[in-house]
C-alpha positions as a Markdown table, in Angstrom:
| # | Residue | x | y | z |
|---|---|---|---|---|
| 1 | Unk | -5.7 | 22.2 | 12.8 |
| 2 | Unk | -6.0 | 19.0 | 10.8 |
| 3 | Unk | -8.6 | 19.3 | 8.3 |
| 4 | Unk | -10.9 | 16.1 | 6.5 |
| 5 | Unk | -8.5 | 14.0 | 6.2 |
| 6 | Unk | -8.9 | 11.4 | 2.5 |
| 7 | Unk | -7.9 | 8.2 | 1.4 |
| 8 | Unk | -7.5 | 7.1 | -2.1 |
| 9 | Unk | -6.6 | 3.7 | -3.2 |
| 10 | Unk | -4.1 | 4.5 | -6.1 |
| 11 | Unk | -3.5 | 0.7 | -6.7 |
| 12 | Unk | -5.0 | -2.8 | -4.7 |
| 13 | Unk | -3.2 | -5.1 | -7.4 |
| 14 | Unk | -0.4 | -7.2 | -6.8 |
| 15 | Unk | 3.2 | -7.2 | -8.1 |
| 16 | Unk | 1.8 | -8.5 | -11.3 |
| 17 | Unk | -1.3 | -6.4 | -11.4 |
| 18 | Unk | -4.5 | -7.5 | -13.2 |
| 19 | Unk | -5.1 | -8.1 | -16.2 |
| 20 | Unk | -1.8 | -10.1 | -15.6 |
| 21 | Unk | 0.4 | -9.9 | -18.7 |
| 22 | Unk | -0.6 | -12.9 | -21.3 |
| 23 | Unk | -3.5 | -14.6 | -18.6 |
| 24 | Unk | -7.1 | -14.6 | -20.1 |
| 25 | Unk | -8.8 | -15.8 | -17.3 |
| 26 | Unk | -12.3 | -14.6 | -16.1 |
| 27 | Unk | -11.3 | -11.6 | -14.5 |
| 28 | Unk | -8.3 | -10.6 | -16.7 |
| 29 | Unk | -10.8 | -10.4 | -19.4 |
| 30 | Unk | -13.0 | -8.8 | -17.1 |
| 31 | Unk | -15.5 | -5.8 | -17.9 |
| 32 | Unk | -15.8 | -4.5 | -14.1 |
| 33 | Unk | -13.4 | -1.8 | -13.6 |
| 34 | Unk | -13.2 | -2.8 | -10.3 |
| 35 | Unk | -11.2 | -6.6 | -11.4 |
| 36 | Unk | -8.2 | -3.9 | -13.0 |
| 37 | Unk | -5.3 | -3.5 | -10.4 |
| 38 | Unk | -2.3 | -2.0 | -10.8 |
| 39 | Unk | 0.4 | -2.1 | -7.9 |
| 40 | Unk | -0.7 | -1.8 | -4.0 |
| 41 | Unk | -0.4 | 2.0 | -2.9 |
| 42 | Unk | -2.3 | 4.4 | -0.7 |
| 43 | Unk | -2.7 | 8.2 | -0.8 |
| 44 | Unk | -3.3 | 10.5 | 2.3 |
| 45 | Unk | -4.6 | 13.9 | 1.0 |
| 46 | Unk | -4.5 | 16.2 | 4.4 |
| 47 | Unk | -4.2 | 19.5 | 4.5 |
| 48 | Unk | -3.7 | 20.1 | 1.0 |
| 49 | Unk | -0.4 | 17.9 | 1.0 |
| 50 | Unk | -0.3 | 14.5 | -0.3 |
| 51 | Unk | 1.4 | 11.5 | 1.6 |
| 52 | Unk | 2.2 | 8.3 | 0.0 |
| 53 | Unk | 2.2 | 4.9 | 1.1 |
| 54 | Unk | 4.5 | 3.1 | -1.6 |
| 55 | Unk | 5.5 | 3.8 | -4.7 |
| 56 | Unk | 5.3 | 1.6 | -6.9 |
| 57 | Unk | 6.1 | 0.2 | -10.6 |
| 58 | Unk | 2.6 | 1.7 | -11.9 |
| 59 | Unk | 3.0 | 5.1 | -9.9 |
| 60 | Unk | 3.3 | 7.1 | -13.3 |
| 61 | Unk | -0.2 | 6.1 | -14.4 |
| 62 | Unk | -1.8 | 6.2 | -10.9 |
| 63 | Unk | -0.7 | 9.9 | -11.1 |
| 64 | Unk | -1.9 | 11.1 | -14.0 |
| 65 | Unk | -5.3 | 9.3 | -13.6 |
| 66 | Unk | -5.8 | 11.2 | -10.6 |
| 67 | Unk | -4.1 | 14.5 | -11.2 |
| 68 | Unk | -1.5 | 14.2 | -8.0 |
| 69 | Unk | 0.0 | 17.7 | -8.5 |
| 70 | Unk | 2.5 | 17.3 | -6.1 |
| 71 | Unk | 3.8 | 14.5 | -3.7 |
| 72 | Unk | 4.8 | 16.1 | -0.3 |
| 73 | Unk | 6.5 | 12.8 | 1.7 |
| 74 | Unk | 6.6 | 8.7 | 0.9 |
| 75 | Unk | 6.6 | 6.2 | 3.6 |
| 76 | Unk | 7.9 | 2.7 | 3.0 |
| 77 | Unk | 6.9 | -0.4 | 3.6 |
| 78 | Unk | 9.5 | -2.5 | 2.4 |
| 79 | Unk | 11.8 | -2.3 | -0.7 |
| 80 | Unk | 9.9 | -4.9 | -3.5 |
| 81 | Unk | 10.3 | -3.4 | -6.4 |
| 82 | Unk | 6.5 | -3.5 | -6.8 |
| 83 | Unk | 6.5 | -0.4 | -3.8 |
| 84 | Unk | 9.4 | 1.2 | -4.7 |
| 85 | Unk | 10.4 | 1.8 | -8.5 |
| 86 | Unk | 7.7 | 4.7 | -9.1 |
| 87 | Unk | 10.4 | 6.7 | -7.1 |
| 88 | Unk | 12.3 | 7.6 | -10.3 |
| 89 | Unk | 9.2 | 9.6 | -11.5 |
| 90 | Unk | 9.4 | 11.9 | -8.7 |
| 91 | Unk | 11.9 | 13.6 | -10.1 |
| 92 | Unk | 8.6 | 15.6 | -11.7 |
| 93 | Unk | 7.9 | 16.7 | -8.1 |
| 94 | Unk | 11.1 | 17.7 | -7.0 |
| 95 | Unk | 11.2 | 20.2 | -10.6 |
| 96 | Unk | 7.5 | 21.6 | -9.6 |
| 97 | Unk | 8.3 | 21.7 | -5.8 |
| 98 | Unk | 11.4 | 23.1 | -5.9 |
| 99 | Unk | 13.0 | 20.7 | -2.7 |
| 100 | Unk | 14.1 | 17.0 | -2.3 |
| 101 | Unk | 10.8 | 14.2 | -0.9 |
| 102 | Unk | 11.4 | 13.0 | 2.0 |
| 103 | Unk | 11.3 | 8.8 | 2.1 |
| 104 | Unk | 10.9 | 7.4 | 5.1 |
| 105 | Unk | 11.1 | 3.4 | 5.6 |
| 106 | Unk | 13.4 | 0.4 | 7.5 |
| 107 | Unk | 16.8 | 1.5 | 7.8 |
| 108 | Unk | 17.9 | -1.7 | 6.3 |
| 109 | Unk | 15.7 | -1.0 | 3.1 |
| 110 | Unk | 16.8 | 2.7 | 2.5 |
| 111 | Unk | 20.3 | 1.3 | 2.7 |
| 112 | Unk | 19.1 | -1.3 | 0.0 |
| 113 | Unk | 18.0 | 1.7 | -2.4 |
| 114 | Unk | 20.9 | 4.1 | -2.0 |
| 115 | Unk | 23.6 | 1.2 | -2.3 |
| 116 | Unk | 21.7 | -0.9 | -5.4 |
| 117 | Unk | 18.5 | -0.2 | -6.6 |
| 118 | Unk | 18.5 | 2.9 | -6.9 |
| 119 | Unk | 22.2 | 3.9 | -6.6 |
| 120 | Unk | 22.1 | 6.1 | -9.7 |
| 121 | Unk | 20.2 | 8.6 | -7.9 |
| 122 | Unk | 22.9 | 9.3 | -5.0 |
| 123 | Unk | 26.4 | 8.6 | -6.8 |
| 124 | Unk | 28.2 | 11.7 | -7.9 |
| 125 | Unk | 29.8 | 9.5 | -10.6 |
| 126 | Unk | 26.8 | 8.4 | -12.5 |
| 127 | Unk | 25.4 | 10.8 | -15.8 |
| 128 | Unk | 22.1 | 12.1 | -14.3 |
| 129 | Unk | 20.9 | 12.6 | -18.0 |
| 130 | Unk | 17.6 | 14.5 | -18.1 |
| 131 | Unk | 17.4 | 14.4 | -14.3 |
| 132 | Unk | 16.7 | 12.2 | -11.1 |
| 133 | Unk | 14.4 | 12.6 | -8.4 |
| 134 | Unk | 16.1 | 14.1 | -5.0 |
| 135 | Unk | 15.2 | 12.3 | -2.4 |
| 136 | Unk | 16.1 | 12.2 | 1.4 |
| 137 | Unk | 15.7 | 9.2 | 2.8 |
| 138 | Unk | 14.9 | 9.1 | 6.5 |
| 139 | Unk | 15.4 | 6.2 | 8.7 |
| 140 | Unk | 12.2 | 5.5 | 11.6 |
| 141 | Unk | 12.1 | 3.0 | 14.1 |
| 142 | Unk | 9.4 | 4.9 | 16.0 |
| 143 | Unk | 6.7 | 7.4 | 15.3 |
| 144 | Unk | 6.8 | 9.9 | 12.8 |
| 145 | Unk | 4.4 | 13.2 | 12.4 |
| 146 | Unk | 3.7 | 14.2 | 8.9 |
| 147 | Unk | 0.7 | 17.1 | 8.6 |
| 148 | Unk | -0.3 | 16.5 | 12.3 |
| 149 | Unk | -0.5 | 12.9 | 11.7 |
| 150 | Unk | 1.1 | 10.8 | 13.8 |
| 151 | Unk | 2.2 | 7.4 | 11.7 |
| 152 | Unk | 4.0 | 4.7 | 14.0 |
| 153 | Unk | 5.9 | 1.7 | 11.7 |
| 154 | Unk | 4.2 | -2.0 | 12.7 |
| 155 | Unk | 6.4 | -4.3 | 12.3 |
| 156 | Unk | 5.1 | -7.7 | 10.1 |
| 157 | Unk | 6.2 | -10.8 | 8.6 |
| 158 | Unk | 6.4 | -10.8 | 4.4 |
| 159 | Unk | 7.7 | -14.2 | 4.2 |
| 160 | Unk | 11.4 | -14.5 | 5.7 |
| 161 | Unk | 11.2 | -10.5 | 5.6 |
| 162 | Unk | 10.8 | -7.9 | 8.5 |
| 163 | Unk | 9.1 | -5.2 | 6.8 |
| 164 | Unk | 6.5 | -1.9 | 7.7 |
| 165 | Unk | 2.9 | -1.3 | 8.2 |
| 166 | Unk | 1.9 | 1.7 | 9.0 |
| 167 | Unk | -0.5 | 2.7 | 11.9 |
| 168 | Unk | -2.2 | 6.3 | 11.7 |
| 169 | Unk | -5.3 | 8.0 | 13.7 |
| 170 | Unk | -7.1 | 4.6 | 14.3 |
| 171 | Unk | -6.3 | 3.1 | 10.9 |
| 172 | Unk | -3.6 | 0.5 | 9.7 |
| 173 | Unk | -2.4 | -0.1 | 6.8 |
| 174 | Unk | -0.5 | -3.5 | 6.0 |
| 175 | Unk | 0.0 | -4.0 | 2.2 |
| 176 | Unk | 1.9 | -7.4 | 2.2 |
| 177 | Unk | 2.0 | -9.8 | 5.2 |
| 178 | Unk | 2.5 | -13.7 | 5.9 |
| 179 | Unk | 2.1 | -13.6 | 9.4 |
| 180 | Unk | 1.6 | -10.4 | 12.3 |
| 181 | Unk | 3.8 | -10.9 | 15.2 |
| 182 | Unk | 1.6 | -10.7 | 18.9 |
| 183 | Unk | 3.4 | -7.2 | 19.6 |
| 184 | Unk | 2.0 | -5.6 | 16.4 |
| 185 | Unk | -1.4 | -7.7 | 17.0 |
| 186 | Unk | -1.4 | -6.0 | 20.0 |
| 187 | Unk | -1.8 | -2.5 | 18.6 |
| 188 | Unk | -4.6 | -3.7 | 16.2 |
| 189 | Unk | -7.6 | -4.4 | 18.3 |
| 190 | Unk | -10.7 | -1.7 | 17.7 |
| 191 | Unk | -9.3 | 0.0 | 14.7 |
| 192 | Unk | -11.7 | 2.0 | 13.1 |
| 193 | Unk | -9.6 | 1.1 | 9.7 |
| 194 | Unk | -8.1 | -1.7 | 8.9 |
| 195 | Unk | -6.3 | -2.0 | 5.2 |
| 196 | Unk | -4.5 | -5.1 | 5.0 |
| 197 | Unk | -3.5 | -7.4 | 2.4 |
| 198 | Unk | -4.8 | -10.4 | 0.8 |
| 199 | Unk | -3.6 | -12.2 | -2.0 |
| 200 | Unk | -5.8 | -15.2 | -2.8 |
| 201 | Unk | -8.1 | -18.1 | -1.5 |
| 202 | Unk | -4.7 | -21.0 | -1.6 |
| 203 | Unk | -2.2 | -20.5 | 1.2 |
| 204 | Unk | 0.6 | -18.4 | -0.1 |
| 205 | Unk | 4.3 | -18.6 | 1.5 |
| 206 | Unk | 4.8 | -14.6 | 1.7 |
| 207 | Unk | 1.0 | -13.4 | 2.1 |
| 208 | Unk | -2.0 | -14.1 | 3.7 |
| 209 | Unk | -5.1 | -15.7 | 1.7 |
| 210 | Unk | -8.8 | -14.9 | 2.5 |
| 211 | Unk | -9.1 | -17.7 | 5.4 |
| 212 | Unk | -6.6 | -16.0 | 7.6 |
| 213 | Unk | -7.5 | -12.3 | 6.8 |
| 214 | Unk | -11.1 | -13.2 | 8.0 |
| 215 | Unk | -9.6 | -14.9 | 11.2 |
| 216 | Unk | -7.6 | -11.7 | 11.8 |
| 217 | Unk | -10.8 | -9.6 | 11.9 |
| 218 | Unk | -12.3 | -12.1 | 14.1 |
| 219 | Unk | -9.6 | -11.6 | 16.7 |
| 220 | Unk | -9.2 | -7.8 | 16.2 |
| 221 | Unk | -12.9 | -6.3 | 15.4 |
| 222 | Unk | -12.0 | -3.4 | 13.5 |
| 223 | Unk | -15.2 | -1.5 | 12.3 |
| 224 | Unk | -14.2 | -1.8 | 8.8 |
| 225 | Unk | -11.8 | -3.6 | 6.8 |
| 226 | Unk | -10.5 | -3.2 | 2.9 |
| 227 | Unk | -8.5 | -6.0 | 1.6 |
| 228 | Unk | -5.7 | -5.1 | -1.1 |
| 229 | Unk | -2.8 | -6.5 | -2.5 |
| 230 | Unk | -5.4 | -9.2 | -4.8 |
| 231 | Unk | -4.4 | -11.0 | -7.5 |
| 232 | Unk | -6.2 | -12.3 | -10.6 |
| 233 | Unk | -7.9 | -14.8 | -8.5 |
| 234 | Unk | -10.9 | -12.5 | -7.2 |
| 235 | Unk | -13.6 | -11.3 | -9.2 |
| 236 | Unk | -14.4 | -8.3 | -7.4 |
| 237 | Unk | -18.7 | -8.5 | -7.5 |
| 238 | Unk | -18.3 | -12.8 | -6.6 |
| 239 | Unk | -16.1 | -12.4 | -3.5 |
| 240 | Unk | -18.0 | -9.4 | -2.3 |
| 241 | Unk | -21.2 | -11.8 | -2.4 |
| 242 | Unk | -19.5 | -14.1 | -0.8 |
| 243 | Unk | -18.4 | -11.9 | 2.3 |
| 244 | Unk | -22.4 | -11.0 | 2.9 |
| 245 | Unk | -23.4 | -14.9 | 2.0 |
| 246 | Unk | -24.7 | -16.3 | 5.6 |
| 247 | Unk | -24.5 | -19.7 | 3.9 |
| 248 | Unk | -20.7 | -18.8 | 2.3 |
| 249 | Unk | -17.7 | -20.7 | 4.0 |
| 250 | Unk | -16.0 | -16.6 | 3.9 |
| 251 | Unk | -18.8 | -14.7 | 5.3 |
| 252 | Unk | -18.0 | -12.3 | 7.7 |
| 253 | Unk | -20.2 | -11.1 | 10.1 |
| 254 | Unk | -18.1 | -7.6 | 10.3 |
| 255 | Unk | -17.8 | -4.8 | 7.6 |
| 256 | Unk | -15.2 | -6.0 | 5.4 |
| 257 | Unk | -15.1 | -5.3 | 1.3 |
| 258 | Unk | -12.4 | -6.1 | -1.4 |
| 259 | Unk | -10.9 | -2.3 | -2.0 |
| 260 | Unk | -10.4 | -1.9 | -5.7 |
| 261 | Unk | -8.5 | 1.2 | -7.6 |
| 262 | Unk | -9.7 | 4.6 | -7.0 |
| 263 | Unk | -11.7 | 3.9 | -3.6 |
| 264 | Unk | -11.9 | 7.0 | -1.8 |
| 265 | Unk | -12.3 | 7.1 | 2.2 |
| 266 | Unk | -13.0 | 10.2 | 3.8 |
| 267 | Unk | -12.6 | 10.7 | 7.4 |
């Protein structure tokens, strides 16, 4: 039997994060904890295993600031480097553990790991030096059950890119998106969770700005809504104002918030 099942924001920051390197804007400079981001990633604590969604450049210090003893599976959603290079520090979890992680992700972006990005870590050939995280990497198409939790890839637009959300319970999770096509809308409507990126008030080419993340709630009426994935643009405290401002242009009439590092969800 499943037990309470928690969410923890690890990162809601961009490929850049914020403070972005040499930029002293407003909320660079910023005293609310809330405006520091480090890479987009979400952790699943059921059961006492812990699931991962992405894994990214900043996964070392996500980890220690919240003690993750062990990391028991990693799901995909695409292969940006931003989501994936944390992957050479679970090579700490395989020594504690005692097994190889299992990755799961687009067959086309597993392949993209094994054969480049990460070839070191599954040629024979190469000195493995201190050690390299085992992993086995497991294609999905369809669903997938991980601690009585059945996760089911949506497929989403990240610019020219086919990449993964991830659809669990009644949640979804979409950490980088430019457009959702009307098959995956499909499976969206009355969400009791929906976490889904966005970047920025401007139009972006690869990610959705606050205009069309409102219009997506207006259309599928979740019951709540984080945003993630936000760049240095958003102060956390002025576009949470604005969301509850009847008299704002981006007021919402639903539950929506900015997430922001370290947000837990229990459900």
């Amino acid at each position: 039997m499943m037990n309470t099942l928690e969410l923890i924001f690890l990162g809601s920051g961009t490929s850049q994060g914020v403070p972005m390197v040499g930029c002293h804007c407003p909320v660079c400079v910023s005293a609310d904890p809330k405006d520091n981001r480090t890479n987009a990633s979400l952790l699943i604590k059921v059961n006492r295993k812990n699931i991962l969604i992405d894994c990214g450049k900043d996964f070392r210090y996500q980890a220690i600031r919240h003690d993750l003893e062990t990391v028991d599976s990693v799901l995909l959603t695409h292969n940006h480097f931003d989501h994936i290079a944390g992957l050479d520090e679970l090579r700490v979890y395989n020594k504690k553990q005692g097994a190889p992680i299992p990755v799961y992700g687009k067959q086309e972006h597993l392949e993209n790991l094994k054969q480049f990005t990460f070839n070191y870590l599954f040629s024979p050939c190469i000195q493995k030096g201190g050690g390299i995280s085992e992993l086995n990497l497991v294609a999905i198409e369809t669903s997938i059950e991980l601690e009585e939790i059945v996760f089911e890839p949506l497929k989403v637009n990240h610019g020219i890119l086919e990449i993964y959300g991830y659809k669990f319970l009644n949640c979804a999770y979409i950490s980088d998106v430019s457009s959702i096509p009307e098959e995956t809308m499909d499976r969206l409507y009355d969400l009791d969770l929906l976490i889904i990126d966005v970047l920025r008030f401007r139009p972006h080419s690869t990610h959705i700005n606050l205009r069309q993340g409102l219009e997506i709630i207006n259309r599928i009426k979740p019951k709540q809504t984080y945003f993630t994935h936000i760049c240095h643009d958003f102060s956390h405290q002025a576009v949470e104002n604005m969301l509850r401002d009847p008299s704002n242009e981006y007021f919402s009439q639903y539950a929506v918030n900015l997430s922001y590092d370290g947000l837990k969800i229990v459900m």
